[in-house]
Backbone as XML, in Angstrom:
<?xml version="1.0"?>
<chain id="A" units="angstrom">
  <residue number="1" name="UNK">
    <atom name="N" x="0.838" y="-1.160" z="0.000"/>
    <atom name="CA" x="0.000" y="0.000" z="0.000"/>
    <atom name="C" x="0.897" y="1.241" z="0.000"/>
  </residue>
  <residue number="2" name="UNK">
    <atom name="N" x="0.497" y="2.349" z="-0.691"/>
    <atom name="CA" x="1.282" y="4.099" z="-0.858"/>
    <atom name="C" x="0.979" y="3.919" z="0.312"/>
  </residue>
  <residue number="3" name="UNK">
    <atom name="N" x="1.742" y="5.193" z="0.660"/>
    <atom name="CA" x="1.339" y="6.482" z="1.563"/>
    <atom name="C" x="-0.071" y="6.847" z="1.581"/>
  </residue>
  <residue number="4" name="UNK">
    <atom name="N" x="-0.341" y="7.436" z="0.413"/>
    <atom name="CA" x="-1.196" y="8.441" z="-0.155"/>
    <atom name="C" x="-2.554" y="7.290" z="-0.013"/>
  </residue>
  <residue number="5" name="UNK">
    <atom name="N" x="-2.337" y="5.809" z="-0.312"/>
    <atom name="CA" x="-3.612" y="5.035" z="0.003"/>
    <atom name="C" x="-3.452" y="5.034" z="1.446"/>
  </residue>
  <residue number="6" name="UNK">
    <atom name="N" x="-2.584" y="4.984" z="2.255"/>
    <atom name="CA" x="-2.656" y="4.610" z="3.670"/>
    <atom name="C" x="-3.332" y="6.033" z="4.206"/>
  </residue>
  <residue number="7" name="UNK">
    <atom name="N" x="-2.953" y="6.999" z="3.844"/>
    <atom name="CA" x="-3.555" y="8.108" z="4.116"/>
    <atom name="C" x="-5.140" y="8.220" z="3.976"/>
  </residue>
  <residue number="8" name="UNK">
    <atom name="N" x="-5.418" y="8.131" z="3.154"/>
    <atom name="CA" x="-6.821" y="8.160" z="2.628"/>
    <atom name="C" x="-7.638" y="7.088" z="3.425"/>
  </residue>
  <residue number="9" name="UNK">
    <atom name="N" x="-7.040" y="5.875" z="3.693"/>
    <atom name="CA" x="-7.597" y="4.871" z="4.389"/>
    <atom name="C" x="-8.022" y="5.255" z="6.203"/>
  </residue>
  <residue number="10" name="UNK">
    <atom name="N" x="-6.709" y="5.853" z="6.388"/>
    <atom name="CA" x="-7.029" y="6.594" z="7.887"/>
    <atom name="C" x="-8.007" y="7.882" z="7.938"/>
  </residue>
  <residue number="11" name="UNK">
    <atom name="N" x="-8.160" y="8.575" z="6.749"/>
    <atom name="CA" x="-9.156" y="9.675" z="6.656"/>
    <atom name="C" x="-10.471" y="8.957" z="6.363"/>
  </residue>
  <residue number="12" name="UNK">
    <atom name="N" x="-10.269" y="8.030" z="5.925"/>
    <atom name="CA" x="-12.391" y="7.210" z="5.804"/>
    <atom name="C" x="-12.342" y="7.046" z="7.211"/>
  </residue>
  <residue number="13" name="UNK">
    <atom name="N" x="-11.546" y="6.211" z="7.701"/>
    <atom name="CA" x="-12.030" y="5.420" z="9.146"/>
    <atom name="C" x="-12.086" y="7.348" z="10.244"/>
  </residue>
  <residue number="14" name="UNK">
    <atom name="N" x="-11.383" y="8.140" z="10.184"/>
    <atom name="CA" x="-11.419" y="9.124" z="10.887"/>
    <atom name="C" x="-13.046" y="9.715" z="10.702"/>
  </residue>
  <residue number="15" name="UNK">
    <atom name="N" x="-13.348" y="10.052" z="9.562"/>
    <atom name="CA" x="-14.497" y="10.551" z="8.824"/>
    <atom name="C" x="-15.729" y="9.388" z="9.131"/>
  </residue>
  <residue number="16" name="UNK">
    <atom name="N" x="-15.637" y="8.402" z="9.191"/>
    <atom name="CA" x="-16.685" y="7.413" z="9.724"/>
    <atom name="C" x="-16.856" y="7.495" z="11.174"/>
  </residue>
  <residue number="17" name="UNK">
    <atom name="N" x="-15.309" y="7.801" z="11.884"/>
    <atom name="CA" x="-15.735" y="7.905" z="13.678"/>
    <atom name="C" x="-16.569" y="8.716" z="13.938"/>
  </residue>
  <residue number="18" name="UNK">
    <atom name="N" x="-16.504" y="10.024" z="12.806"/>
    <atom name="CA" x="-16.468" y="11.268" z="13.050"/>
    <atom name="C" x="-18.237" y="11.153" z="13.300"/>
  </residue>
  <residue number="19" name="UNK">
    <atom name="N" x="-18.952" y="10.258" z="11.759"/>
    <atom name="CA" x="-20.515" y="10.264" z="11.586"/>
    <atom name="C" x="-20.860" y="9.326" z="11.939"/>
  </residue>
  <residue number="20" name="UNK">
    <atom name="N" x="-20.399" y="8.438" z="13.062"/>
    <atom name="CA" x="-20.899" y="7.596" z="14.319"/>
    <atom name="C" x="-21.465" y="8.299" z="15.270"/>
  </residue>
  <residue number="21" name="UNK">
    <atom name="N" x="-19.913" y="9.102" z="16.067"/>
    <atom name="CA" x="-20.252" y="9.881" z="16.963"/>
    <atom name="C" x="-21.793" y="10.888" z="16.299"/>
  </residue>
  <residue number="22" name="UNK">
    <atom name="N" x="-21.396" y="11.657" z="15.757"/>
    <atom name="CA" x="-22.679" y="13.103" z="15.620"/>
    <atom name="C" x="-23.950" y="11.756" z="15.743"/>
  </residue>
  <residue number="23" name="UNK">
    <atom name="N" x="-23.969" y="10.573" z="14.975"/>
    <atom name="CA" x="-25.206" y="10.246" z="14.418"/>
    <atom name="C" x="-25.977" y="9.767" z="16.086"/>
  </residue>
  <residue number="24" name="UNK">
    <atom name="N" x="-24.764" y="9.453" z="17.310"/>
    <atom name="CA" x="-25.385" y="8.712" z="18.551"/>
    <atom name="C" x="-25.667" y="9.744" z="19.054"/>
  </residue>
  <residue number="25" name="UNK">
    <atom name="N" x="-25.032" y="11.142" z="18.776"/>
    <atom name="CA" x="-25.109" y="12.868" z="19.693"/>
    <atom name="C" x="-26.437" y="13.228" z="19.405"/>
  </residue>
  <residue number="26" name="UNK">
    <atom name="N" x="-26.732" y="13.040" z="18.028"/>
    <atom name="CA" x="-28.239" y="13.324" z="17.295"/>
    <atom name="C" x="-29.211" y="12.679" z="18.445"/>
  </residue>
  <residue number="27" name="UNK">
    <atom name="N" x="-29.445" y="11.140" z="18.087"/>
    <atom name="CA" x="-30.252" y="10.299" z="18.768"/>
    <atom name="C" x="-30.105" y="10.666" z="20.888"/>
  </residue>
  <residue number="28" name="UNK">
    <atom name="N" x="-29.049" y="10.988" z="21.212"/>
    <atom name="CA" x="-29.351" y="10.868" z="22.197"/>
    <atom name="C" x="-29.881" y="12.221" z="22.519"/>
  </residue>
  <residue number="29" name="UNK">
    <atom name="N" x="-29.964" y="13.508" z="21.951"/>
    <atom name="CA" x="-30.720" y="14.807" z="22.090"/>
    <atom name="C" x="-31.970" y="14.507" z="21.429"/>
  </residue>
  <residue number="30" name="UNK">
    <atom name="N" x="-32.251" y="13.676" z="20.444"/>
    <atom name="CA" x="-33.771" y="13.836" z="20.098"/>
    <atom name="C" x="-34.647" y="13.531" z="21.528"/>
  </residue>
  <residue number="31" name="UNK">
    <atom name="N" x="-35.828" y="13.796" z="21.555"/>
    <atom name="CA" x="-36.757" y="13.858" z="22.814"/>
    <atom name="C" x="-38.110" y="13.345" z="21.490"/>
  </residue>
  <residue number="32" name="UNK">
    <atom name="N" x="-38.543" y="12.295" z="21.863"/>
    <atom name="CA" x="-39.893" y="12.096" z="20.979"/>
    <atom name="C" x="-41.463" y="12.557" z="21.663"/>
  </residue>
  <residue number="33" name="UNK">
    <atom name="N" x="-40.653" y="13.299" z="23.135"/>
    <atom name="CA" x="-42.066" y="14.005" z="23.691"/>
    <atom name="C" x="-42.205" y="15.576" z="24.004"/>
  </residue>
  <residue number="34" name="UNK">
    <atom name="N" x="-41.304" y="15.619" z="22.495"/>
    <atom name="CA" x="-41.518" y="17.337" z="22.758"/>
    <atom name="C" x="-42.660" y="17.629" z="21.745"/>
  </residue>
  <residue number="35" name="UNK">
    <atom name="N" x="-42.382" y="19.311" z="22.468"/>
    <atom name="CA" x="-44.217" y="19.973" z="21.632"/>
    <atom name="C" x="-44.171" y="19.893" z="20.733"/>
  </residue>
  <residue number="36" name="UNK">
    <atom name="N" x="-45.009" y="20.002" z="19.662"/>
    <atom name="CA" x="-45.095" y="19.507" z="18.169"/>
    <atom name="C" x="-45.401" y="21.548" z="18.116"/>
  </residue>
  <residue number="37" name="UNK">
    <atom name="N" x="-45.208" y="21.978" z="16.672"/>
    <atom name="CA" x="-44.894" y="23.035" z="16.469"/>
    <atom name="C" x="-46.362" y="23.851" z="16.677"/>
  </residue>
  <residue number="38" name="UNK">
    <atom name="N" x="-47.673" y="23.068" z="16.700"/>
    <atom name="CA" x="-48.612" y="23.842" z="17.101"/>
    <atom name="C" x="-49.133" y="23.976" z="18.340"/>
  </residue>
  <residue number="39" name="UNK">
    <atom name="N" x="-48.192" y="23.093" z="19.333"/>
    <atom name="CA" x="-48.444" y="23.250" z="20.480"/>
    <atom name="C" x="-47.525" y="23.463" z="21.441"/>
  </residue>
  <residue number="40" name="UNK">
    <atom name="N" x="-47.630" y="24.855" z="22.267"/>
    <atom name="CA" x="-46.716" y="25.258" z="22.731"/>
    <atom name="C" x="-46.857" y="24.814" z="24.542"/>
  </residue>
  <residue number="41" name="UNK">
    <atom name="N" x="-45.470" y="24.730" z="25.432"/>
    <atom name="CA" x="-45.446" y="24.717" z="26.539"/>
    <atom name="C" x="-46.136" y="25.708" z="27.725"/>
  </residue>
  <residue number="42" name="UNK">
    <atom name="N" x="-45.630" y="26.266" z="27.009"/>
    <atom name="CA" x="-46.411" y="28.041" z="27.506"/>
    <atom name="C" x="-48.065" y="28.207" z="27.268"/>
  </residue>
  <residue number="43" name="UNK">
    <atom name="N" x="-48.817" y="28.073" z="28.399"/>
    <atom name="CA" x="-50.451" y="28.667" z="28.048"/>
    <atom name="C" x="-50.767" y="29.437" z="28.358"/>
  </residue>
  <residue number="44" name="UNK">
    <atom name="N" x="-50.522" y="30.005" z="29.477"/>
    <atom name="CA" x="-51.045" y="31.522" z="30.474"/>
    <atom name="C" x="-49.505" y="32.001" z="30.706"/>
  </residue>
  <residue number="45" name="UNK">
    <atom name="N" x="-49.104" y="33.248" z="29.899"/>
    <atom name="CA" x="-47.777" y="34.034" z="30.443"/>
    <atom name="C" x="-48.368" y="35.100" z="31.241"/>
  </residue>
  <residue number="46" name="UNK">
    <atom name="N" x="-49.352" y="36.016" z="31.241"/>
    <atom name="CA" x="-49.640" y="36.609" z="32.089"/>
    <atom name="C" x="-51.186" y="37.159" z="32.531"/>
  </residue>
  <residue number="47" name="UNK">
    <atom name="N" x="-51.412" y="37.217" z="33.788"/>
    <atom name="CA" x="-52.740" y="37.212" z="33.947"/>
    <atom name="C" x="-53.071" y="38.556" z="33.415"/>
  </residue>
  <residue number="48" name="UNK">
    <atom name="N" x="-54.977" y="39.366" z="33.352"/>
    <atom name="CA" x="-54.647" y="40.463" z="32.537"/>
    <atom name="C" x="-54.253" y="41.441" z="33.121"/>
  </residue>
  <residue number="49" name="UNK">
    <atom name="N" x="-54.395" y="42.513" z="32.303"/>
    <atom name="CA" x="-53.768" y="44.321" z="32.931"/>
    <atom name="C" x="-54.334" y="44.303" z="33.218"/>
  </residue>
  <residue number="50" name="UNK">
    <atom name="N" x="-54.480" y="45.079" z="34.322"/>
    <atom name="CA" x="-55.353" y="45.931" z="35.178"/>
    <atom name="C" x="-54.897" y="47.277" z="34.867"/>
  </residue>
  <residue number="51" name="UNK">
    <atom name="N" x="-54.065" y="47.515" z="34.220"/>
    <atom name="CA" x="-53.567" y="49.102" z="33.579"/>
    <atom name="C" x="-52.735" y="48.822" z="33.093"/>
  </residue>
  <residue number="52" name="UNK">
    <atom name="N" x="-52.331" y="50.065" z="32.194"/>
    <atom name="CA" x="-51.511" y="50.335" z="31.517"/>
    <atom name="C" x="-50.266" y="50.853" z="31.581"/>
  </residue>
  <residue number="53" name="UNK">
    <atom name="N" x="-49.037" y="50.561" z="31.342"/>
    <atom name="CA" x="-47.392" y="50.581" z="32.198"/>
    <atom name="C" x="-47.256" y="52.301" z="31.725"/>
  </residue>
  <residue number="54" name="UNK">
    <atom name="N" x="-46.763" y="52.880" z="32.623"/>
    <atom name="CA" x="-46.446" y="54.146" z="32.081"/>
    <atom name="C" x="-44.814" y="54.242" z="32.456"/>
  </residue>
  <residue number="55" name="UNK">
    <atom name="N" x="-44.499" y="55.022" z="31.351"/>
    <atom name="CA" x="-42.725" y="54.890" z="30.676"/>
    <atom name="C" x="-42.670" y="57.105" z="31.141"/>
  </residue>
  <residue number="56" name="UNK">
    <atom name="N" x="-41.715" y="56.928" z="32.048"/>
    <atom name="CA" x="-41.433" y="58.160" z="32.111"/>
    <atom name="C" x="-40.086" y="58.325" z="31.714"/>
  </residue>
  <residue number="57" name="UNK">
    <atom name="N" x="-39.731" y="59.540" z="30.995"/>
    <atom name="CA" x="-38.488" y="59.937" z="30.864"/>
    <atom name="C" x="-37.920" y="60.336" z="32.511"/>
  </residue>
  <residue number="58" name="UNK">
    <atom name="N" x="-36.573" y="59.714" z="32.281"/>
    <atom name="CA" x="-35.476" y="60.301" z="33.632"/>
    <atom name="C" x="-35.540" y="61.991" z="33.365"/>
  </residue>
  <residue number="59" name="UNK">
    <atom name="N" x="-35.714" y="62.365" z="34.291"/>
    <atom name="CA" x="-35.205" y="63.819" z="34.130"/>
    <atom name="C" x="-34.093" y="64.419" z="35.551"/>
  </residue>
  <residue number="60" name="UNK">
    <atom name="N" x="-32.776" y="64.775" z="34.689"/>
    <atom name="CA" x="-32.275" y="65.591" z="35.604"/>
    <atom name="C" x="-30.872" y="65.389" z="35.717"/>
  </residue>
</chain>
């Protein structure tokens, strides 16, 4: 075997560790009980106004 094949041979097997690892990193972050995009976690963020926020300038 070259160099240049021995080389290439260690860059597949490097490049295969490489899309092992990501592919088990993937699977072990997927969650198959998260919200689906029309349903959110969040239902009540805040109860209603009772008034309206008033924004004063600093003066001085």
């Amino acid at each position: 075997m070259t160099d240049s094949a021995k080389d290439q041979n260690e860059n597949d097997q490097i490049k295969q560790q490489f899309r092992e690892a990501l592919e088990r990193k993937n699977h072990k972050n997927a969650n198959p009980t998260a919200a689906t995009a029309g349903d959110s976690k969040i239902h009540h963020t805040h109860g209603p106004s009772d008034h309206k926020r008033e924004f004063r300038r600093k003066s001085g």
